[in-house]
C-alpha positions in Angstrom: 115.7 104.6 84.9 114.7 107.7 87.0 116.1 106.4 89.9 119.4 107.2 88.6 118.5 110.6 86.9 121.3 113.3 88.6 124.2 110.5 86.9 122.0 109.6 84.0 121.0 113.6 82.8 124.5 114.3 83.2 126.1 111.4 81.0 122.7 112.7 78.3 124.5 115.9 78.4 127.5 114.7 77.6 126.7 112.9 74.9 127.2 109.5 76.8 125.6 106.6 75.2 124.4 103.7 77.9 122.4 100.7 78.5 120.1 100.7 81.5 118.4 98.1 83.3 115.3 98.8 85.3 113.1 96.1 87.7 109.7 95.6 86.5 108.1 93.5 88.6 108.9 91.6 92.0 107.7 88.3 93.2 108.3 87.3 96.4 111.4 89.1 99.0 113.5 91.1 96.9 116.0 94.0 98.0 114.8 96.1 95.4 111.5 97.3 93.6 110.5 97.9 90.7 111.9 101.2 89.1 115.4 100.5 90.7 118.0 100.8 87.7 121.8 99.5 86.9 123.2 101.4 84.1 126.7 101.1 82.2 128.0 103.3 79.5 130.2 102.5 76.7 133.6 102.7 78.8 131.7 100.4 81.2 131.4 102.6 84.5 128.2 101.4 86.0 125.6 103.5 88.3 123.2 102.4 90.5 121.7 98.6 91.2 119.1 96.6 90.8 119.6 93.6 93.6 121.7 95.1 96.2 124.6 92.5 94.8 122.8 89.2 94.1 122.4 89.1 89.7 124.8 92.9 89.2 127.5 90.8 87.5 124.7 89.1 84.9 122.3 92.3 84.8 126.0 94.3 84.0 126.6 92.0 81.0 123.4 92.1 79.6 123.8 96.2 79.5 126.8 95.6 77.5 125.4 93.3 75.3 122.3 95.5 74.4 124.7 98.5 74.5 127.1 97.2 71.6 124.1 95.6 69.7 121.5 98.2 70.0 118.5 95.4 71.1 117.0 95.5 74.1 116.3 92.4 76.3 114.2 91.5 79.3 115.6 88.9 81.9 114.0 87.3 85.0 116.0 85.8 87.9 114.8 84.0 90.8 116.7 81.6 93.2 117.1 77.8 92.8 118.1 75.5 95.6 119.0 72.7 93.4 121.9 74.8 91.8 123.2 77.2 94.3 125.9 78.4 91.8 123.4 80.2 89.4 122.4 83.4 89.0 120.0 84.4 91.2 118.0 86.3 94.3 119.5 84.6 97.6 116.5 85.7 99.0 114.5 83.3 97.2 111.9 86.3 95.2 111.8 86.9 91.1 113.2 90.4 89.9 112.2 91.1 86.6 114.2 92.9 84.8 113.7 95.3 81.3 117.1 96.0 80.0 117.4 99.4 77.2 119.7 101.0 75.1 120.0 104.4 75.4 122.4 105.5 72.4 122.2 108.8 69.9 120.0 107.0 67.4 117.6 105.3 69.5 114.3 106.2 69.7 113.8 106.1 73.4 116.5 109.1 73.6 114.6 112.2 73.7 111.8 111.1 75.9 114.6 109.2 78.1 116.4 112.9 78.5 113.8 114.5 79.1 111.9 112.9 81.4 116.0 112.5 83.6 116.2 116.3 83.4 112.6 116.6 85.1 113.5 113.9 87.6 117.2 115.5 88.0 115.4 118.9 88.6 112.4 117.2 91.0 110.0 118.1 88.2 107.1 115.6 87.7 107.1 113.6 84.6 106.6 109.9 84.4 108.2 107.9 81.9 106.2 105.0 80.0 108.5 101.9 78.8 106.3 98.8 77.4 107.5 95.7 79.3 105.4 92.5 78.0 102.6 92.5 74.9 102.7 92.4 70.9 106.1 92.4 69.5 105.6 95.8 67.8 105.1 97.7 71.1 108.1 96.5 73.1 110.2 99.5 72.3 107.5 101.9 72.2 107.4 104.7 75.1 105.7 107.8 75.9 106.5 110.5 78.7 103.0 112.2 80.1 103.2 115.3 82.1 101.0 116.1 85.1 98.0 117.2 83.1 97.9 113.9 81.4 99.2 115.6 78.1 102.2 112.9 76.5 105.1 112.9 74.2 105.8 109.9 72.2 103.7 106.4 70.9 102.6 103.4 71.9 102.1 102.3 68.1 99.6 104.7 66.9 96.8 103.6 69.1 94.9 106.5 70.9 92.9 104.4 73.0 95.6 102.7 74.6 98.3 106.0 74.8 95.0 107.8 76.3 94.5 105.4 79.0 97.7 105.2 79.9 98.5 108.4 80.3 95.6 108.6 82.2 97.2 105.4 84.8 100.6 107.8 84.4 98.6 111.0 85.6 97.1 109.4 88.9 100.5 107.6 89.8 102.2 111.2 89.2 99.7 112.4 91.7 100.8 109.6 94.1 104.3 110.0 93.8 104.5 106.4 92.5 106.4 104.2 90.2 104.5 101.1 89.4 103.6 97.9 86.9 99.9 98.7 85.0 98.2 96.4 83.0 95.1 97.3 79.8 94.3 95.8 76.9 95.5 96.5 73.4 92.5 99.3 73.1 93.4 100.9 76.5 90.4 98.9 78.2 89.5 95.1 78.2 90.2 93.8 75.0 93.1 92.8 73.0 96.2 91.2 74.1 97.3 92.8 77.5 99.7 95.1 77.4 101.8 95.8 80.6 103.4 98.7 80.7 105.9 99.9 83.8 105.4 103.8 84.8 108.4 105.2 86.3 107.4 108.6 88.3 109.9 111.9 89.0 108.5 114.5 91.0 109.2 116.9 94.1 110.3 115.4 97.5 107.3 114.2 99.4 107.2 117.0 102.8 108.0 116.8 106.1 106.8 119.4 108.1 108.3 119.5 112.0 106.0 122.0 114.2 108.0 123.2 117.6 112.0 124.2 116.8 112.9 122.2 119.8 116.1 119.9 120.6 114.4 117.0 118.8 113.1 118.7 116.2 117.2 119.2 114.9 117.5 115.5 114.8 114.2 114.8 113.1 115.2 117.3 110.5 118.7 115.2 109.7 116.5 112.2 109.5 114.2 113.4 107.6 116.5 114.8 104.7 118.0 111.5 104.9 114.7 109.2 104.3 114.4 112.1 101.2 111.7 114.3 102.3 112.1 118.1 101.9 111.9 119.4 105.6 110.2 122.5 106.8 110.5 123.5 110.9 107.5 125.8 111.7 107.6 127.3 115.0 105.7 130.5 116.8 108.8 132.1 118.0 111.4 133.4 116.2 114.2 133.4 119.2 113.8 129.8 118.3 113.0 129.1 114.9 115.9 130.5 113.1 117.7 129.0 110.0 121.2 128.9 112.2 119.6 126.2 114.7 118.4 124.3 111.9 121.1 124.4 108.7 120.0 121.0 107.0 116.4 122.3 107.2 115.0 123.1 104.1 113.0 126.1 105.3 112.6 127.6 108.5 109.3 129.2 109.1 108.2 132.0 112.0 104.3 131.8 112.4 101.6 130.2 114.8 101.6 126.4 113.6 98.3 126.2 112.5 97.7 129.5 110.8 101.1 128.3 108.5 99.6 124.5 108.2 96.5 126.4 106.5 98.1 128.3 104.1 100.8 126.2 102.9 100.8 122.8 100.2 100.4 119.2 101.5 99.3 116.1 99.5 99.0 112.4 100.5 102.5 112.5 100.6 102.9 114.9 103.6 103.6 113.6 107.2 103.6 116.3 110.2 105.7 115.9 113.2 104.0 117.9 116.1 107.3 118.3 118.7 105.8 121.2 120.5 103.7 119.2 123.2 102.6 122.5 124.2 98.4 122.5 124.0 98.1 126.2 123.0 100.2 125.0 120.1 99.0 121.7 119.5 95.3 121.7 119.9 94.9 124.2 116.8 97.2 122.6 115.0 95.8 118.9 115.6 92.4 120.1 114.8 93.3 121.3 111.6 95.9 118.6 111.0 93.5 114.8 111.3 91.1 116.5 108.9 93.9 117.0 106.1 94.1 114.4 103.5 98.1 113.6 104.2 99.7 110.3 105.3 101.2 111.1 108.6 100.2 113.1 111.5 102.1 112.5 114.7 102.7 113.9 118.1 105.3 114.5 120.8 104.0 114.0 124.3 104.1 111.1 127.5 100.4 109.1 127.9 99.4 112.0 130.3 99.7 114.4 127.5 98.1 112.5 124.6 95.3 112.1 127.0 94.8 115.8 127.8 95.1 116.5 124.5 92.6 114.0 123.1 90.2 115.6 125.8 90.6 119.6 124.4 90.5 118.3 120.5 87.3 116.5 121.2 85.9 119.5 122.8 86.9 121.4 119.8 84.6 118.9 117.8 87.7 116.6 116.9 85.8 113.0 116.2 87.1 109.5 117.9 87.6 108.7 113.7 89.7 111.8 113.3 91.5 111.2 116.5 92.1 108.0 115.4 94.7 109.1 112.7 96.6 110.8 115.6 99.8 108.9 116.0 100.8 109.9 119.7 103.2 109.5 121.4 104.8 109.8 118.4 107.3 106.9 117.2 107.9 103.4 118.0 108.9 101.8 121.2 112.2 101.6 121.0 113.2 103.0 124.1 114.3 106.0 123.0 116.1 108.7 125.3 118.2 111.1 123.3 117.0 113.6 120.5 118.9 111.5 118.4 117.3 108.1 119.4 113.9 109.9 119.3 114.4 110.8 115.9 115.2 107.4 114.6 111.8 106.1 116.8 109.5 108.8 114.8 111.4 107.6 111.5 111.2 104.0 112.0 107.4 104.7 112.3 107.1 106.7 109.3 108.5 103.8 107.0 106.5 101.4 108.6 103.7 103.7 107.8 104.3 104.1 104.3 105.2 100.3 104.0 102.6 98.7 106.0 105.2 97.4 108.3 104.0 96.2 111.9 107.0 97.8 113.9 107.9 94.2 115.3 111.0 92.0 115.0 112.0 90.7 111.9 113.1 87.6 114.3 110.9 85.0 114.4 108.4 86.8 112.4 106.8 85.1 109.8 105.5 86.5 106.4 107.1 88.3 103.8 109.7 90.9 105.0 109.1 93.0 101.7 105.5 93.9 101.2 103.2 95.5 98.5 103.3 99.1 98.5 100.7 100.7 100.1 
């Protein structure tokens, strides 16, 4: 449901009632996961998607259908060679599906609105929608806040709300949406109860040190893969907001002396562009022993070489250094800012995903893989 939250706080606001189906759980290749949401309103205008095009038509109707009857439903679709007319993935995975009414009267309202206005406004909330356990839970939610404090009830039992806010709090701090699984009394006993946690927060950050010709093109990629961009650079004939509009923030001040005063998490990559060492070697010392998930550098062979050799004379370990990812980017041949930028971006997905960088053709193996 977050996934839609700018469309879905506004149609809240305006007193829009609406159905919305949101992926639980993926099994196999899928082009979606799980948090991706279709929702319809009453005049049927749809938002959003849940398979890229394979099941919209059937996860549409079943929107309606729960819309005009106030029930929710849950669905599963998967792909079936004998009948290659039904409903299903063509990519031969299972998308579950949790389908909910969202109308004036139900329940799920006021924790739904709130936790889309947080989302809309890049707040952190996570929103808490049972998917699969006793019947008297499956329309039960709760929406926990960042300090693990909740609105809401998971039928009255403090054990299990507890713990789950508790699963809610750490995935907040992850920036993550995903499927958790606890017992009826939050631990090991009981029926399981699986619940899916749906997570709104601030853009994960991008920082770009050195405002250089590439570092324009990173920027416009980076806003585009959704992080919120910062380009730090020593020299303000350089670093100025009219070389770098789509920037977030531009930022005057020796890279590393910024890098030590400002926020990063384990969402935070850092694009080194200024392949200078009186910049980088400061900069890179601090950077590989920050707990963030990307640290890369611009540079030929030569370079990364000379700088491996200053860093580890600055104390840098071989299991720091190891983090370095440098030259920065795949090998995709790249020759233009433009090209570059794609190369570092391609990178930082692959990081994030796991992916290997290689072909898809004649790989084998899932193309879609856990999230890691």
């Amino acid at each position: 449901m977050l996934d839609l939250a700018a469309g879905l706080a506004g149609w809240i606001a305006q007193g829009r009632d609406f159905a919305v189906a949101t992926v639980t759980a993926v099994d196999g290749s899928a082009p979606r996961g799980p948090g991706a949401a279709l929702a319809v309103d009453a005049d049927g205008t749809a938002l959003g998607s849940v398979s890229g095009g394979c099941v919209e038509a059937e996860v549409y109707e079943l929107c309606r259908t729960a819309l005009a009857s106030g029930a929710g439903a849950r669905a599963s679709f998967g792909y079936s060679d004998e009948d290659a007319f039904a409903v299903g993935l063509s990519c031969g995975g299972v998308l579950d599906v949790l389908v909910t009414p969202v109308r004036a009267q139900d329940p799920v309202r006021p924790l739904a609105a709130t936790a889309l206005r947080a989302a809309a406004q890049e707040r952190a909330a996570a929103l808490v929608r049972v998917v699969a356990g006793p019947a008297e839970l499956l329309e039960a939610a709760l929406l926990v806040r960042p300090d693990g404090s909740y609105e809401g009830s998971l039928g009255g039992e403090p054990g299990l709300e507890r713990a789950v806010a508790g699963e809610a709090r750490a995935l907040l701090a992850a920036g993550r949406t995903a499927l958790v699984e606890l017992g009826a009394d939050g631990g090991r006993c009981g029926q399981p109860v699986r619940v899916l946690v749906e997570v709104s927060g601030p853009p994960p950050r991008m920082i770009v040190f050195g405002a250089v010709d590439f570092a324009d093109a990173l920027v416009r990629m980076g806003r585009f893969l959704g992080y919120r961009v910062t380009v730090c650079d020593a020299r303000p004939v350089f670093a100025t907001p009219q070389r770098f509009p789509e920037a977030d923030e531009v930022v005057v001040a020796w890279p590393h002396e910024y890098l030590a005063g400002t926020a990063v998490d384990a969402r935070t990559v850092l694009c080194v562009l200024t392949h200078d060492a009186k910049f980088d070697v400061p900069l890179l010392e601090l950077a590989l022993r920050l707990p963030v998930a990307y640290v890369g550098a611009l540079g030929s062979r030569r370079t990364h070489e000379d700088r491996g050799r200053r860093l580890r004379e600055r104390g840098v370990t071989d299991a720091e250094l190891a983090r370095l990812r440098s030259p920065i980017g795949l090998d995709l041949g790249a020759r233009t800012p433009q090209e570059v930028a794609v190369s570092i971006a391609a990178e930082l997905v692959a990081a994030r995903h796991g992916g290997t960088g290689a072909p898809l053709t004649g790989a084998v193996g899932p193309i879609h893989r856990e999230q890691v």
